[in-house]
Structures are given as structure tokens and as C-alpha cells.
HTML snippet that shows the backbone in 3Dmol.js (N, CA, C, O; Angstrom):
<script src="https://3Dmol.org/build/3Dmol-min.js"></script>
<div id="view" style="width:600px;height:400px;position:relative"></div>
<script>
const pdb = `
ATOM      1  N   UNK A   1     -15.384 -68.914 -80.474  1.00  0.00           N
ATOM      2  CA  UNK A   1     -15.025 -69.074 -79.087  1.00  0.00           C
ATOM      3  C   UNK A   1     -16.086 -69.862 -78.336  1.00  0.00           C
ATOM      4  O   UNK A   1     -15.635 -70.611 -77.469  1.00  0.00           O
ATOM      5  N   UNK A   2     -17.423 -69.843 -78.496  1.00  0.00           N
ATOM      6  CA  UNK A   2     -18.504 -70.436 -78.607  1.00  0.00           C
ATOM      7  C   UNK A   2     -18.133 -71.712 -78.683  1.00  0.00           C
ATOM      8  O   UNK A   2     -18.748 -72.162 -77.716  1.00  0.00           O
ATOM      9  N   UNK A   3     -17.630 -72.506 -79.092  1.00  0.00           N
ATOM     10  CA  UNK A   3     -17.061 -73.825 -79.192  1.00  0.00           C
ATOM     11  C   UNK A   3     -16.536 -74.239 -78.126  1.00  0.00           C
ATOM     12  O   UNK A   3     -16.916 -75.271 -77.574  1.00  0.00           O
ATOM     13  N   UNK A   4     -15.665 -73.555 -77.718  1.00  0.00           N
ATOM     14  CA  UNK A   4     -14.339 -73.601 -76.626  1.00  0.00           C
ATOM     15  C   UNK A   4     -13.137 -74.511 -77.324  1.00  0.00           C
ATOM     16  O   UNK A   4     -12.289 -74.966 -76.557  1.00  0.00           O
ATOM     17  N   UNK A   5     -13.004 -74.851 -79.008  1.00  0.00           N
ATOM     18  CA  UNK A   5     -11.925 -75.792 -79.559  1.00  0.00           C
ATOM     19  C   UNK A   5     -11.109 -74.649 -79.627  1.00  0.00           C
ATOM     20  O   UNK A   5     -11.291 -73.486 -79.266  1.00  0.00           O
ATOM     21  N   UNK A   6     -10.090 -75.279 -80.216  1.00  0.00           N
ATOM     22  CA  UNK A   6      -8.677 -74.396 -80.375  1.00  0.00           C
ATOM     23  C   UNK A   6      -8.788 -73.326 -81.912  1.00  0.00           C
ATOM     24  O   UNK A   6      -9.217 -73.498 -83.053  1.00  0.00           O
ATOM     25  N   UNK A   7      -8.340 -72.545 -81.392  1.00  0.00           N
ATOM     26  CA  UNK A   7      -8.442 -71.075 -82.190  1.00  0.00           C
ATOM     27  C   UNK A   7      -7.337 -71.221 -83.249  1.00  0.00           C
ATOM     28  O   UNK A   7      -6.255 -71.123 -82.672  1.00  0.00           O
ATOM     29  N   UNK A   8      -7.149 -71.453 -84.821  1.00  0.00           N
ATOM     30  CA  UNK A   8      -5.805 -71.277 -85.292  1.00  0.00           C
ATOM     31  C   UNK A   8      -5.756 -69.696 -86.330  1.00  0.00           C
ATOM     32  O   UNK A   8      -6.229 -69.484 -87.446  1.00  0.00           O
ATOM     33  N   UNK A   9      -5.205 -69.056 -85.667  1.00  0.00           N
ATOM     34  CA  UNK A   9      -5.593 -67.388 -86.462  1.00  0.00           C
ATOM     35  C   UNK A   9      -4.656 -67.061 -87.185  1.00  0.00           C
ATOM     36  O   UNK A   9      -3.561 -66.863 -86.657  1.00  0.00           O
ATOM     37  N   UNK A  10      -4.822 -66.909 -88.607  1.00  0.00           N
ATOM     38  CA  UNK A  10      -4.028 -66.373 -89.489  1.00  0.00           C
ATOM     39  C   UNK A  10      -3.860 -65.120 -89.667  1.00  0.00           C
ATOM     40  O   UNK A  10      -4.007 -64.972 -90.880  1.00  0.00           O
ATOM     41  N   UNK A  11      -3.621 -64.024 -89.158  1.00  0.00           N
ATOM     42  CA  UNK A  11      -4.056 -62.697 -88.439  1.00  0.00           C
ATOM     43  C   UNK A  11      -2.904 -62.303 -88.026  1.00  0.00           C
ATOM     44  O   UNK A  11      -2.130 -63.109 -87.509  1.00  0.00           O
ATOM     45  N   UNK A  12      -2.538 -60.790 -88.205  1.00  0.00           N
ATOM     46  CA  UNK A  12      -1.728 -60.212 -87.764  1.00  0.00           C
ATOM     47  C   UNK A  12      -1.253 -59.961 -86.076  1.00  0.00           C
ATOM     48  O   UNK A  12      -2.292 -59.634 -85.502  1.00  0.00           O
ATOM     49  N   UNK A  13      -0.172 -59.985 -85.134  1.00  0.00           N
ATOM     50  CA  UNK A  13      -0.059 -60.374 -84.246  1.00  0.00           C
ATOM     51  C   UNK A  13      -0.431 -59.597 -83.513  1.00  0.00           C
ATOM     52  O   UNK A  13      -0.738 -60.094 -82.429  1.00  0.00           O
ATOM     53  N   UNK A  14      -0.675 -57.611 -83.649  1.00  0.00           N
ATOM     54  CA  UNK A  14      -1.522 -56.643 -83.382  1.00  0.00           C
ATOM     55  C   UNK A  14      -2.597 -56.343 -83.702  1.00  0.00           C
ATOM     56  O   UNK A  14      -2.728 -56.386 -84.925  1.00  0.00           O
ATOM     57  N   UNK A  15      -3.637 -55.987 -83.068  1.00  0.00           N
ATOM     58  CA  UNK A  15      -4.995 -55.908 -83.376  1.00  0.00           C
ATOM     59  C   UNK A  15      -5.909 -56.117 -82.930  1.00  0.00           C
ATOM     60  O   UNK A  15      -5.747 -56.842 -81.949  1.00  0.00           O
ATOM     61  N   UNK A  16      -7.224 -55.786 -83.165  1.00  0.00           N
ATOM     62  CA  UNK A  16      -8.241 -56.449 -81.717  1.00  0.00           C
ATOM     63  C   UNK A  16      -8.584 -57.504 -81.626  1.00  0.00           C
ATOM     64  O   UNK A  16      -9.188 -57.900 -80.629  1.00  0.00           O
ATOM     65  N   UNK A  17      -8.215 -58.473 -82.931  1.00  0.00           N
ATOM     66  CA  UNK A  17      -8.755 -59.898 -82.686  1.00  0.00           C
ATOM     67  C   UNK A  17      -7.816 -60.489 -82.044  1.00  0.00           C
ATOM     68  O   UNK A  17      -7.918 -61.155 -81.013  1.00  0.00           O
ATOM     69  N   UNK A  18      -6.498 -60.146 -82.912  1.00  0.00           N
ATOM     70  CA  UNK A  18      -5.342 -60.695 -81.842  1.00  0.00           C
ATOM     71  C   UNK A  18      -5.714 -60.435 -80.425  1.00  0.00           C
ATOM     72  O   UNK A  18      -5.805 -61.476 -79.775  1.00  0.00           O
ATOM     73  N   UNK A  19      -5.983 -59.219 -79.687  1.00  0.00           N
ATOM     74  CA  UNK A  19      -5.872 -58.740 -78.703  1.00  0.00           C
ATOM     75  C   UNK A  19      -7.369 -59.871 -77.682  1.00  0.00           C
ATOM     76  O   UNK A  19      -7.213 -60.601 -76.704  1.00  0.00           O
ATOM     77  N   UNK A  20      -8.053 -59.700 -78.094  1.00  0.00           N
ATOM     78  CA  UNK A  20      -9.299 -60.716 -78.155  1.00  0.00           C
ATOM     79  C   UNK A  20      -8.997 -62.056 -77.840  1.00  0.00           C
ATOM     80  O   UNK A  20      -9.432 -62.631 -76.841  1.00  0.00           O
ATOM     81  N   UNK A  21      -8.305 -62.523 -78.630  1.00  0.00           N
ATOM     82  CA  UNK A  21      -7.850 -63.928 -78.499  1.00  0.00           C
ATOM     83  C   UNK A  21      -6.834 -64.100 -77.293  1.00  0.00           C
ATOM     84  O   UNK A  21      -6.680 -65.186 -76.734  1.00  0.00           O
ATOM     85  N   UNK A  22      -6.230 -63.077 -76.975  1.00  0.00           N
ATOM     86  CA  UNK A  22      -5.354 -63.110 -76.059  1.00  0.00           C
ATOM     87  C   UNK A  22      -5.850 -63.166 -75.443  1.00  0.00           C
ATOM     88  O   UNK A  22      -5.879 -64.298 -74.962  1.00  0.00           O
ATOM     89  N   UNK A  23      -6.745 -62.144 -74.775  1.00  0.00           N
ATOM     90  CA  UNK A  23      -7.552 -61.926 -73.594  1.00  0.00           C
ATOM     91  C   UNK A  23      -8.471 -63.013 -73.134  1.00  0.00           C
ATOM     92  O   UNK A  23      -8.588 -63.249 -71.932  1.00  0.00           O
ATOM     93  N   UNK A  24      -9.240 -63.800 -74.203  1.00  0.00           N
ATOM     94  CA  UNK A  24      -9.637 -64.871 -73.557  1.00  0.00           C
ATOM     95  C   UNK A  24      -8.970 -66.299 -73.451  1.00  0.00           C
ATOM     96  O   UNK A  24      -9.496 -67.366 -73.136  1.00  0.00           O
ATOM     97  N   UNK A  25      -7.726 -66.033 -73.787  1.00  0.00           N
ATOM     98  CA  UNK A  25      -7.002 -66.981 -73.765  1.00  0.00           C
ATOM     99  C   UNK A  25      -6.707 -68.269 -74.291  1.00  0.00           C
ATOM    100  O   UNK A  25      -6.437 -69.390 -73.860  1.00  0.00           O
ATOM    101  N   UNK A  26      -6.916 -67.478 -75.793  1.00  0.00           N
ATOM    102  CA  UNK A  26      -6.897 -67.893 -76.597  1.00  0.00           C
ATOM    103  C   UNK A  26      -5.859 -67.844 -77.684  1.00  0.00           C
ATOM    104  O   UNK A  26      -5.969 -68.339 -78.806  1.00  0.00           O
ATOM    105  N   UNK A  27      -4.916 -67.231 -77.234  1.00  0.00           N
ATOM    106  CA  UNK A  27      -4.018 -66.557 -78.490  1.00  0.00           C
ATOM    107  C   UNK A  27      -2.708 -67.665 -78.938  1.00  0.00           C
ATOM    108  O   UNK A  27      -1.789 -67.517 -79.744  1.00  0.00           O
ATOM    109  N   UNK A  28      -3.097 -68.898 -77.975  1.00  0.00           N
ATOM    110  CA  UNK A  28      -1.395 -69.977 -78.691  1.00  0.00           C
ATOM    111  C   UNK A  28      -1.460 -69.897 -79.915  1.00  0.00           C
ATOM    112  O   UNK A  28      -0.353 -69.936 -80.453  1.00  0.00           O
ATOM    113  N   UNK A  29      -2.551 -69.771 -80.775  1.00  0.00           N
ATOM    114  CA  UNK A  29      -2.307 -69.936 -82.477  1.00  0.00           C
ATOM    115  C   UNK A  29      -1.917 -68.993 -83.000  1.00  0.00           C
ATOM    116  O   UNK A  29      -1.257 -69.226 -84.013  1.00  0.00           O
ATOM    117  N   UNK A  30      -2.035 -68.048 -82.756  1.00  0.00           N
ATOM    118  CA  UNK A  30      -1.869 -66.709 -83.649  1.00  0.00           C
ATOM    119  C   UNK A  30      -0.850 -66.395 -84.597  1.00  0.00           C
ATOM    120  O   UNK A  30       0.072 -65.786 -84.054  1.00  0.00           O
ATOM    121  N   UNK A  31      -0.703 -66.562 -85.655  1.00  0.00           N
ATOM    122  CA  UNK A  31       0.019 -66.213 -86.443  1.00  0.00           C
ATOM    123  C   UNK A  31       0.130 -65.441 -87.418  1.00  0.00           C
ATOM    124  O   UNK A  31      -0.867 -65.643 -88.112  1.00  0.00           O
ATOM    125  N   UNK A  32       0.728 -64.711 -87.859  1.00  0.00           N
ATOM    126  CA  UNK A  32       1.306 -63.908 -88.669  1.00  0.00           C
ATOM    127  C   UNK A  32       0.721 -64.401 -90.183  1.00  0.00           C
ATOM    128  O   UNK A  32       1.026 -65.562 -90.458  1.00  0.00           O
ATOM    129  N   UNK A  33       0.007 -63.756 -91.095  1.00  0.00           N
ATOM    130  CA  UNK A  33      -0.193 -64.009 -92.319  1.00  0.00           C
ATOM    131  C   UNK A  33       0.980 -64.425 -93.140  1.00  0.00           C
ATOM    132  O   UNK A  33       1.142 -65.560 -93.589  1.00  0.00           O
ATOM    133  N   UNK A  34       1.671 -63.552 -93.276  1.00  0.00           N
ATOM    134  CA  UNK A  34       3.233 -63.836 -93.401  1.00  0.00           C
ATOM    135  C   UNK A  34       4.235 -64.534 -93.280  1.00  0.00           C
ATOM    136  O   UNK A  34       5.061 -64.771 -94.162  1.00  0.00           O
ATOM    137  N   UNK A  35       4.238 -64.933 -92.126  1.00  0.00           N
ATOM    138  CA  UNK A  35       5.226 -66.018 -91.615  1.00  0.00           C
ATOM    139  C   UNK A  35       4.736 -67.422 -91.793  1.00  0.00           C
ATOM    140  O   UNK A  35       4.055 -67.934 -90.905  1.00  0.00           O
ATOM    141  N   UNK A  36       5.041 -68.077 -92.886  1.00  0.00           N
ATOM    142  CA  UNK A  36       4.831 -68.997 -93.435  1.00  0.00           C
ATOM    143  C   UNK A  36       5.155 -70.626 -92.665  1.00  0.00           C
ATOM    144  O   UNK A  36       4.475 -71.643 -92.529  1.00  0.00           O
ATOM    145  N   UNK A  37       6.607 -70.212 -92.261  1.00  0.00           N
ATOM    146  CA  UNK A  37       7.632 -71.491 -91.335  1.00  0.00           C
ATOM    147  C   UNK A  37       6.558 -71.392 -90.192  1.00  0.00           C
ATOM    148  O   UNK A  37       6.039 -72.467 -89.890  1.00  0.00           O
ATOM    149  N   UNK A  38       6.153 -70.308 -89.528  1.00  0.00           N
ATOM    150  CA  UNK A  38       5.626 -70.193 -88.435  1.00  0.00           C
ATOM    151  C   UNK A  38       4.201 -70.824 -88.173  1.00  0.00           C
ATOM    152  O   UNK A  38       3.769 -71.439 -87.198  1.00  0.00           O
ATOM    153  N   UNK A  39       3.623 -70.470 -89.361  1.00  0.00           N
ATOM    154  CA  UNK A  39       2.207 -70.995 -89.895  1.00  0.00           C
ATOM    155  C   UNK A  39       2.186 -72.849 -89.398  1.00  0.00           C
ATOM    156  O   UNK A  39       1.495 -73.547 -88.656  1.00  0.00           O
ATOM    157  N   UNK A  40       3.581 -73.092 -90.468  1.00  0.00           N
ATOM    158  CA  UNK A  40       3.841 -74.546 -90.612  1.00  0.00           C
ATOM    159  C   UNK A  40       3.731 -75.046 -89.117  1.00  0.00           C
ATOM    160  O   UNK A  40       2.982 -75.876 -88.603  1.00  0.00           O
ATOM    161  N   UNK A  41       4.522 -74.423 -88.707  1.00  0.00           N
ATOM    162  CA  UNK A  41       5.189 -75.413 -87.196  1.00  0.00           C
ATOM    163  C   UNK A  41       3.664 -75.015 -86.669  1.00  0.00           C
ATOM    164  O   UNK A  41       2.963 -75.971 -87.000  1.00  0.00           O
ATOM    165  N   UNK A  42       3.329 -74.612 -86.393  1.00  0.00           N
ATOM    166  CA  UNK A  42       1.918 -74.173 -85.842  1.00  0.00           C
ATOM    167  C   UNK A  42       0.834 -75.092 -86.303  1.00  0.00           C
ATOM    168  O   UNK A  42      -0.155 -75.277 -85.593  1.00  0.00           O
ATOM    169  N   UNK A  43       0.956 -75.584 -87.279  1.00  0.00           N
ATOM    170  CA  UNK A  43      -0.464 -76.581 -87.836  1.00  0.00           C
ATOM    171  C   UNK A  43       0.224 -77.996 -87.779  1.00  0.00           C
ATOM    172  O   UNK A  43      -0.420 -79.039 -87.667  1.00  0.00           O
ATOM    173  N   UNK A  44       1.623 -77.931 -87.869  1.00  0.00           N
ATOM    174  CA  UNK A  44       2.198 -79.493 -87.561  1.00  0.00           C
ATOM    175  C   UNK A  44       1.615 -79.355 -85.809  1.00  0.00           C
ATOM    176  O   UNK A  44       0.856 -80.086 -85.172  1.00  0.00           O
ATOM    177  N   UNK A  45       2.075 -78.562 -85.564  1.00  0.00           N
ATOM    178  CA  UNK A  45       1.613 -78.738 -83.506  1.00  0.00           C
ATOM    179  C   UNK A  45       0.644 -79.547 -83.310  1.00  0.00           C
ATOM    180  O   UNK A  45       0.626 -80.649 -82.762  1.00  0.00           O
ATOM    181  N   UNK A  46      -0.549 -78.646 -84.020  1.00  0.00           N
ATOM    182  CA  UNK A  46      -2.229 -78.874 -83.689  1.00  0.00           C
ATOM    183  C   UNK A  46      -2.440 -80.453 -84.226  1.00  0.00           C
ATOM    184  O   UNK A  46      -3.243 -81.258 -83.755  1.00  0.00           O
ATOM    185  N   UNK A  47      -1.385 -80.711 -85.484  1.00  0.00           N
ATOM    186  CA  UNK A  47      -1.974 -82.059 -85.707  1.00  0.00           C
ATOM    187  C   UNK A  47      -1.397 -83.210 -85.295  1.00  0.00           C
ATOM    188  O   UNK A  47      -1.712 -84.321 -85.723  1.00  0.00           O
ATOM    189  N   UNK A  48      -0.362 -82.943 -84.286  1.00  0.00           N
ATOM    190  CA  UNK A  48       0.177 -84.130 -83.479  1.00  0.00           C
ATOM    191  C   UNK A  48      -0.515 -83.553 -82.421  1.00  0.00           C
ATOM    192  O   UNK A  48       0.065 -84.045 -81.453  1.00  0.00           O
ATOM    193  N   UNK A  49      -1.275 -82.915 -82.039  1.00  0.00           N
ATOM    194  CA  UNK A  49      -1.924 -83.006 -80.679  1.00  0.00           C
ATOM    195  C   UNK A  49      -3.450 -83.630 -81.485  1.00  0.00           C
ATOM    196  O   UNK A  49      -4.121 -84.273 -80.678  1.00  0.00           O
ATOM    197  N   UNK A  50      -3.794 -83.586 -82.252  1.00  0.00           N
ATOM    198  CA  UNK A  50      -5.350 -84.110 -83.094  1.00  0.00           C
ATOM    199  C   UNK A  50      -4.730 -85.419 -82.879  1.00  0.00           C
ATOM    200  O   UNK A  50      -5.104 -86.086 -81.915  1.00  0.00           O
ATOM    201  N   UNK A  51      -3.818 -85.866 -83.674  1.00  0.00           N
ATOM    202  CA  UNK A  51      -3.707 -87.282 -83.906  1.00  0.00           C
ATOM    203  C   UNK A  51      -2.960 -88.138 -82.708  1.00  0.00           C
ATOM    204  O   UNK A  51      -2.484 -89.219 -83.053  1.00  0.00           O
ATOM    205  N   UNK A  52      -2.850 -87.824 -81.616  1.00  0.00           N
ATOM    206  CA  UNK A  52      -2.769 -88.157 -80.259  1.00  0.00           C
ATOM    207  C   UNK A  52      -3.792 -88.052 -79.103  1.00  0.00           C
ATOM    208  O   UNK A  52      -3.760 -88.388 -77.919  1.00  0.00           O
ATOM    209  N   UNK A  53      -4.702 -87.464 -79.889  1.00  0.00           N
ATOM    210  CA  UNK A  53      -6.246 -87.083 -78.810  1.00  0.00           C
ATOM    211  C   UNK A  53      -5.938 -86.316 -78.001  1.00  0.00           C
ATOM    212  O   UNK A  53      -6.104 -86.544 -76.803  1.00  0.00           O
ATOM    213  N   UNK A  54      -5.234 -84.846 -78.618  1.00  0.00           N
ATOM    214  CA  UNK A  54      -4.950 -84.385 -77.262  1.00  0.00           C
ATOM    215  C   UNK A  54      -5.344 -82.561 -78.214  1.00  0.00           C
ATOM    216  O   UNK A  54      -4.511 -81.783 -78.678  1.00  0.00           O
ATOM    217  N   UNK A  55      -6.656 -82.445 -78.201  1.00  0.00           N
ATOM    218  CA  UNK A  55      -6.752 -80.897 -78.704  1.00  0.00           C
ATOM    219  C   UNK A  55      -7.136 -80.611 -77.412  1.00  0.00           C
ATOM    220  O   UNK A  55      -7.681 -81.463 -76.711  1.00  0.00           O
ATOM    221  N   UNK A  56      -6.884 -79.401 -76.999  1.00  0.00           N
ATOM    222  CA  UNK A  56      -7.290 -78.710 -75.572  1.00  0.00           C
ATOM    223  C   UNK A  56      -8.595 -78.276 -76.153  1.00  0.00           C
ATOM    224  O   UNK A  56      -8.812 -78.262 -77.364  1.00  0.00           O
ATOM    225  N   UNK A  57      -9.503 -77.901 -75.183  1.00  0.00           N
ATOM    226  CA  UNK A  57     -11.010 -77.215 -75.053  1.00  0.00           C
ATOM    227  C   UNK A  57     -10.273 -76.505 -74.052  1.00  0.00           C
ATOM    228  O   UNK A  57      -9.330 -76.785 -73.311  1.00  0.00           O
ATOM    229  N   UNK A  58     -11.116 -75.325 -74.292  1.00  0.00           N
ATOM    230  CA  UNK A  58     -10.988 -74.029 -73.393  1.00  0.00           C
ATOM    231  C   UNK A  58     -12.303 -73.394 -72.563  1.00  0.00           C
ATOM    232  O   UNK A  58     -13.370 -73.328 -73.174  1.00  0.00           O
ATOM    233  N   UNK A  59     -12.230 -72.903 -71.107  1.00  0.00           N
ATOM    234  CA  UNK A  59     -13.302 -72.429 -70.269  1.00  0.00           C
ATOM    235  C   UNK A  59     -14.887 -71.941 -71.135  1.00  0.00           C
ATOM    236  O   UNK A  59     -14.543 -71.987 -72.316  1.00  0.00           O
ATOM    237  N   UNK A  60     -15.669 -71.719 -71.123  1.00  0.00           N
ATOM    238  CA  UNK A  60     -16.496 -71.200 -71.695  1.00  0.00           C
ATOM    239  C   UNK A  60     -15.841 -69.218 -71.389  1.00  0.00           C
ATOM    240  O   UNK A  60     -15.094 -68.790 -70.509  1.00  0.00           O
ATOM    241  N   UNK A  61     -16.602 -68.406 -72.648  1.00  0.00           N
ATOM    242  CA  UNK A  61     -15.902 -67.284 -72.403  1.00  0.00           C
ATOM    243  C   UNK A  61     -17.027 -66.724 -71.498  1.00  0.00           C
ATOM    244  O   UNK A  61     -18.201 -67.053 -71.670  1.00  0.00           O
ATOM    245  N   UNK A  62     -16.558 -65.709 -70.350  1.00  0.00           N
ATOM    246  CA  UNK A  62     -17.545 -65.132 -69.935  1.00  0.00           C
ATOM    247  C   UNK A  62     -18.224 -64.012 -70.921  1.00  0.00           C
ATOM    248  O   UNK A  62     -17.681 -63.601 -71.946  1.00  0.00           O
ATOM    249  N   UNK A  63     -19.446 -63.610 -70.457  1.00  0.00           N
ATOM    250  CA  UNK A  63     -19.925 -63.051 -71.384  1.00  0.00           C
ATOM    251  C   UNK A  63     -19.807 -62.864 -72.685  1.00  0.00           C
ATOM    252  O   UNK A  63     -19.614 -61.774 -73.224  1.00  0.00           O
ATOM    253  N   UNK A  64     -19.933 -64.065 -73.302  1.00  0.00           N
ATOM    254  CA  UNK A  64     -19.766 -64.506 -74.627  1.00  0.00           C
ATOM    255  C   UNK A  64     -20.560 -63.696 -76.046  1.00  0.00           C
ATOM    256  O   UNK A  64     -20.276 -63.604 -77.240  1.00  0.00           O
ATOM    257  N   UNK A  65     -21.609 -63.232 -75.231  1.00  0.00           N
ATOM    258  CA  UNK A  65     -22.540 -62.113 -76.073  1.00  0.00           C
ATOM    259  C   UNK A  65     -22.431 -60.928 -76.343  1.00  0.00           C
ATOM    260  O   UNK A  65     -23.271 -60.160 -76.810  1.00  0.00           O
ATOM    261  N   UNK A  66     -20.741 -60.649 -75.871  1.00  0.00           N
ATOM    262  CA  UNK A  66     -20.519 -59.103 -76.269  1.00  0.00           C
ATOM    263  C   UNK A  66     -19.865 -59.474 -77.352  1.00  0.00           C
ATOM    264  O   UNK A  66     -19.488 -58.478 -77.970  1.00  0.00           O
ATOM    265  N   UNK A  67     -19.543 -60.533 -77.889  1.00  0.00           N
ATOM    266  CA  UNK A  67     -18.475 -60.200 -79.087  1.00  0.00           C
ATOM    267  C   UNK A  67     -19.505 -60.843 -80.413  1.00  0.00           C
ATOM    268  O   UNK A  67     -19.031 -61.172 -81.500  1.00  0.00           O
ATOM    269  N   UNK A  68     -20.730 -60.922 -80.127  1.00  0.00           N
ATOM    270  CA  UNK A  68     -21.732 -61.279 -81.541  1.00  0.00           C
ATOM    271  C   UNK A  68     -21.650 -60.042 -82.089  1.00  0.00           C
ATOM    272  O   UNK A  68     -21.199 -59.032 -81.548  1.00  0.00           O
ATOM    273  N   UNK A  69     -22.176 -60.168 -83.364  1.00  0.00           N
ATOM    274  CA  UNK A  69     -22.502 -59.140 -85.006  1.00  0.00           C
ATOM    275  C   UNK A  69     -23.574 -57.982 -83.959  1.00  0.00           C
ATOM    276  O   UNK A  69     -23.413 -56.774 -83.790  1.00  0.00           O
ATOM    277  N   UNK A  70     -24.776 -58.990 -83.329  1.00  0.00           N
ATOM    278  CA  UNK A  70     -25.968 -58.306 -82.902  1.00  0.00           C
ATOM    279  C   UNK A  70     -25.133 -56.873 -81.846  1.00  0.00           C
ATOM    280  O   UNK A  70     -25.413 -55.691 -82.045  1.00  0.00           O
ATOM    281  N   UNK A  71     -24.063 -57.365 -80.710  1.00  0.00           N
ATOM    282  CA  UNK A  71     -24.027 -56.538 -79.962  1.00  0.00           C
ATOM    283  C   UNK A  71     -22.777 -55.618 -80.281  1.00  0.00           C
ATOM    284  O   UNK A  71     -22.341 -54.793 -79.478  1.00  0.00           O
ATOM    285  N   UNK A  72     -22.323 -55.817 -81.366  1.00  0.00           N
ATOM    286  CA  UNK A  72     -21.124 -54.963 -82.475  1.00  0.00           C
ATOM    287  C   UNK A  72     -21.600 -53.875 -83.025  1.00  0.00           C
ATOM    288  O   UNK A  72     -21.107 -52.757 -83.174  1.00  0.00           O
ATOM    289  N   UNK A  73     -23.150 -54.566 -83.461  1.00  0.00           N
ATOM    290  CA  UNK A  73     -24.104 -53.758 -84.344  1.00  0.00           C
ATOM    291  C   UNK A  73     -24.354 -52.394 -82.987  1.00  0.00           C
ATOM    292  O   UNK A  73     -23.805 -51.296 -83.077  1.00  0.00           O
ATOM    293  N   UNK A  74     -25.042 -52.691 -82.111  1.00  0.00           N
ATOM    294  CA  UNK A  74     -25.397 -51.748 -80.645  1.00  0.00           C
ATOM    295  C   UNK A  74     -24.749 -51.016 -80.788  1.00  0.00           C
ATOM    296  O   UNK A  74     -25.011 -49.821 -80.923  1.00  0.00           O
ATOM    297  N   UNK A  75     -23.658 -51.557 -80.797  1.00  0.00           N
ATOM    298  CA  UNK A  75     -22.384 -50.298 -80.052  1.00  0.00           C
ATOM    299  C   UNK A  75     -22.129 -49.558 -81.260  1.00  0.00           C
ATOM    300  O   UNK A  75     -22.435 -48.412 -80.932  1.00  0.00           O
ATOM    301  N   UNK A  76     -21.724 -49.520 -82.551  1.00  0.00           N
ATOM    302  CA  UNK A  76     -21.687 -49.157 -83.272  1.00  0.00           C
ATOM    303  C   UNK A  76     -22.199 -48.230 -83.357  1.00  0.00           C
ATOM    304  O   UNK A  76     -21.639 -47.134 -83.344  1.00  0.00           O
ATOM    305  N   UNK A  77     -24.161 -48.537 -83.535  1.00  0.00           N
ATOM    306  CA  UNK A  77     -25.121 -47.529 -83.011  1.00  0.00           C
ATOM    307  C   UNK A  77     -25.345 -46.450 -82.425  1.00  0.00           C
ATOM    308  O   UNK A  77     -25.774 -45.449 -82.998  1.00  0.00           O
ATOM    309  N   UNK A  78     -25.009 -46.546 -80.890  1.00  0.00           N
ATOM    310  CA  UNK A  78     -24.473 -45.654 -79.958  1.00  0.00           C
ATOM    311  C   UNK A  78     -23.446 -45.039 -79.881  1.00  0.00           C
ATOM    312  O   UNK A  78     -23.195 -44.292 -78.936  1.00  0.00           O
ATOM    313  N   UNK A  79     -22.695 -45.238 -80.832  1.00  0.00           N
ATOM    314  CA  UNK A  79     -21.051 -44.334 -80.850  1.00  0.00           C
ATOM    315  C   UNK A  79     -21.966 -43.629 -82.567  1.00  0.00           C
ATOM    316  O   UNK A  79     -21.084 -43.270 -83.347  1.00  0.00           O
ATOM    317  N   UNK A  80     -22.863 -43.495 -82.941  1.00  0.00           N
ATOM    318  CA  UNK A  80     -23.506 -43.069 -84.322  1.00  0.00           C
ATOM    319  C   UNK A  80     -24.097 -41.802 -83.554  1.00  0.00           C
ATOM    320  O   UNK A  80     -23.886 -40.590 -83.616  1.00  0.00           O
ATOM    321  N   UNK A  81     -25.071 -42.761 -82.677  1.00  0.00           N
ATOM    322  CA  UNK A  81     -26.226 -41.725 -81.794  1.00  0.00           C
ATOM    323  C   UNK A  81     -25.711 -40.627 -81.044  1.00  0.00           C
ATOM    324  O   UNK A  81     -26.354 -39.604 -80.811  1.00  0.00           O
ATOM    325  N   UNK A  82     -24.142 -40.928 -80.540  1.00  0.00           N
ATOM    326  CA  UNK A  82     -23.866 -39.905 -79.522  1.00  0.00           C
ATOM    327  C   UNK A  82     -23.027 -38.928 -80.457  1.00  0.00           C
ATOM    328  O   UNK A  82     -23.083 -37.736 -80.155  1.00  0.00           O
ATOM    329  N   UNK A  83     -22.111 -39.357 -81.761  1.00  0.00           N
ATOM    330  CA  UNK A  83     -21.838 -38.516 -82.407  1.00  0.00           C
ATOM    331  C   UNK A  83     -22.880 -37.786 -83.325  1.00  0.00           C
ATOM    332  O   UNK A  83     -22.525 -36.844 -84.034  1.00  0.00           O
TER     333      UNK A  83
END
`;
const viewer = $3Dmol.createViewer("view");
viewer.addModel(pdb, "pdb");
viewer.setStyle({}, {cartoon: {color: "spectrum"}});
viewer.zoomTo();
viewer.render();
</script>
């Protein structure tokens, strides 16, 4: 997200990354491991928008440092410490 390029997620359509991606507004790619046709039309999209110069960039995320390993690791921690 760090990038701000376009997200293409092979990922189930429930879940926290899904949910994640949504939230920062990020979720046009999301697709279904599964759904194969869907996959397709989804990577034909991205590459007539590549090969037209037209990939979107997205806002910077706010607080971009809650979703690193380092501050995953924290919390983790503290849900250890308090149990």
C-alpha cells in the first residue's frame, strides 16, 4: 500500500485483508482464488489500463505504520501480556 500502485489480490472476498483493502480503498482487484473467468477479466482490465498509461495511484494510506510486521508483532504482544 506503501506504493500507492494498484492492488491485484488473489484472496478470498472475506477476510481482513480483503476487509483492509477495502477500507483503504483499495479493494477493485480482489478476487476470489477460485474464480478463474473473474481472475481473467480482472488482469485483462489492469492491462489495457497499463498499456494505455492509465494505472491509477492511490492517496497515501493514513497511518500506514499500523499495518507493518513491527506493529502486528506489538499487538500481538499485548493481547499475550494481557492474557
Amino acid at each position: 500500500m506503501a506504493s500507492r500502485s494498484t492492488i491485484f489480490a488473489l484472496i478470498p472476498q472475506t477476510g481482513i485483508t480483503a476487509n483492509i483493502l477495502r477500507k483503504e480503498g483499495r479493494g477493485d482487484y480482489i478476487v476470489s482464488p477460485r474464480d478463474v473467468k473473474e481472475a481473467e477479466r480482472k488482469i485483462e482490465m489492469l492491462y489495457e489500463k497499463y498499456k494505455n498509461g492509465y494505472l491509477p495511484t492511490y492517496p497515501p494510506v493514513e497511518n500506514l505504520e499500523s499495518y507493518t510486521r513491527k506493529k502486528a508483532t506489538e499487538k500481538l504482544s499485548n493481547l499475550f501480556n494481557e492474557l
